[in-house]
Structures are given as C-alpha cells and as structure tokens.
N, C-alpha and C positions, 0 to 999 in steps of 0.2 A: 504494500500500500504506500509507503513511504516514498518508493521510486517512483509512484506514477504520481503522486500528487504535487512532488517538489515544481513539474513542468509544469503543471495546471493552476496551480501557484501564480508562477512567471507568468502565464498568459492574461493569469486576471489581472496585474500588477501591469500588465502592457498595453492590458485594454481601459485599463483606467483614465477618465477624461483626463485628469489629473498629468498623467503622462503620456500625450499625446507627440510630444516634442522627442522623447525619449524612442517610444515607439517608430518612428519616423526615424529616426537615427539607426535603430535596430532593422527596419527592412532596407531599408534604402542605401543600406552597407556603409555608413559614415564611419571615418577611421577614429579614432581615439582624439588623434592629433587637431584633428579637421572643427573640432567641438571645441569654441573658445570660452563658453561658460565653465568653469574650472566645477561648479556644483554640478552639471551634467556632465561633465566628462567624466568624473568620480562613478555617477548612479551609473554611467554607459557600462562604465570599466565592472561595476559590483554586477551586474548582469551578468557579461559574461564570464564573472568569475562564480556566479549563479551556475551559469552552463557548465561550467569546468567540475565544480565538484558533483550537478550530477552524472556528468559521463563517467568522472572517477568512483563515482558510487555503482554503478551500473557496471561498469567494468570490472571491479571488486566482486559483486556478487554473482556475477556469472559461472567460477568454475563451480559452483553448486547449484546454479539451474539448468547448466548446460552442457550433459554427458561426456560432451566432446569438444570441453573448451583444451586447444592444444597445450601440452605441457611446458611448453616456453611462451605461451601467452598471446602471441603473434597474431594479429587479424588476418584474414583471412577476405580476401574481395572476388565479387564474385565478376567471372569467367577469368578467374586466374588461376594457372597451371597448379593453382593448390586447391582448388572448385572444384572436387571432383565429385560432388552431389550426393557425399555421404553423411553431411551433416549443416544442413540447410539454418538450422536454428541461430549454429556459429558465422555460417556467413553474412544472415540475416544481422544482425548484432555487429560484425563484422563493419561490414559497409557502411549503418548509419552512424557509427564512431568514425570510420572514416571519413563520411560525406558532411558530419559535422564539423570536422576540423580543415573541411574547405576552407573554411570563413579563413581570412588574418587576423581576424581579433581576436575570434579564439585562440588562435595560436600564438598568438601575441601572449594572450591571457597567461596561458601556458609557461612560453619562454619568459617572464615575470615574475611568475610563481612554479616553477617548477620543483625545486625540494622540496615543499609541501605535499608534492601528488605520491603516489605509488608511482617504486622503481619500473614493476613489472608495464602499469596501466604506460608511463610515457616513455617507456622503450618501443610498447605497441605502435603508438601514434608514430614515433622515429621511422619505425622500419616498414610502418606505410606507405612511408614518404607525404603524408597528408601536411603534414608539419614539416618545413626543412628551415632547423635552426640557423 
C-alpha cells in the first residue's frame, strides 16, 4: 500500500490549484536551473527527490515480489538480448525505472544525492545507461 500511494500523493500535490506553476514546470520538462524563484526551485528539486526515493523504494522491494529479480540487481529492458520472455514481471519493473530516469532531473536528483540511495538500486540505473554521470 505504501508504494502505491507515495505517487498518488504526488499527483494530488501536482494537481493542487495551489501549484499550478510547479506542475507546469514538472511537465513541460523545466531544468532546475531555468527556475529563478529560488522557493520553486527548492519545491521542483523536493519532487523529484519525491520520485527518487520512490523508485528506490520500489527497487528495494522487488527481490521479494519478484521471483526473478537477477542476482546482481541489473534491469533488464525489454527487446534486449537479456529479454528472453522468461520473466516478464522483471522487465516490466525493469523498463519503467529505466524510462523514469529518462528525465535529467531525475538524474540530476540522483547525481546530488547519490550516497543516500542503495549501492545495489544506482549501480542498476548506471549500467542502464538511463543515467550517465
């Protein structure tokens, strides 16, 4: 329950009149930098450091919901010569950590706070390549 409500959380907190300005900054891919109110830039930056600990929690929980999370942790993207469709669950899980960390602010997020995370969770994200420090 915890993991699914941290994002639904987020989204009521994005759909708030309240932060309109925010949200807008959050789709419309605005960098950190680009945001000269230093009070919005702060709330942008606690977002996606929102997002970062739930994928590190999600990531965390996985070798026990997920028979076939590999034993070196490593995502797994799907039609890649490691896809070989015997465990749909990990790829699934896979890809959207990966396709999360499209963004650069997550990754930013990330490269800013990285000794905080799990060894294992941002070795994953490294050898993705989703992230290149």
């Amino acid at each position: 329950m915890a993991c699914t409500s941290r994002p639904l959380n987020q989204d009521e907190y994005l759909a708030s009149t309240e932060n309109r300005t925010l949200t807008g900054y959050v789709m419309e891919g605005t960098e950190f930098k680009e945001v000269k109110d230093a009070m919005e830039r702060a709330q942008l930056k606690a977002i996606f450091k929102w997002n970062l600990d739930y994928w590190d929690y999600a990531y965390s929980t996985l070798p026990g919901l997920v028979s076939c999370f590999p034993s070196d942790g490593h995502l797994i993207l799907r039609g890649s010569k490691q896809d070989d469709a015997r465990c749909d669950d990990w790829v699934s899980w896979s890809q959207s950590i990966h396709d999360a960390f499209l963004d650069p602010r997550l990754c930013q997020t990330l490269n800013d706070n990285e000794s905080v995370y799990g060894k294992g969770f941002v070795a994953a994200i490294r050898k993705s390549e989703a992230c290149v420090k």
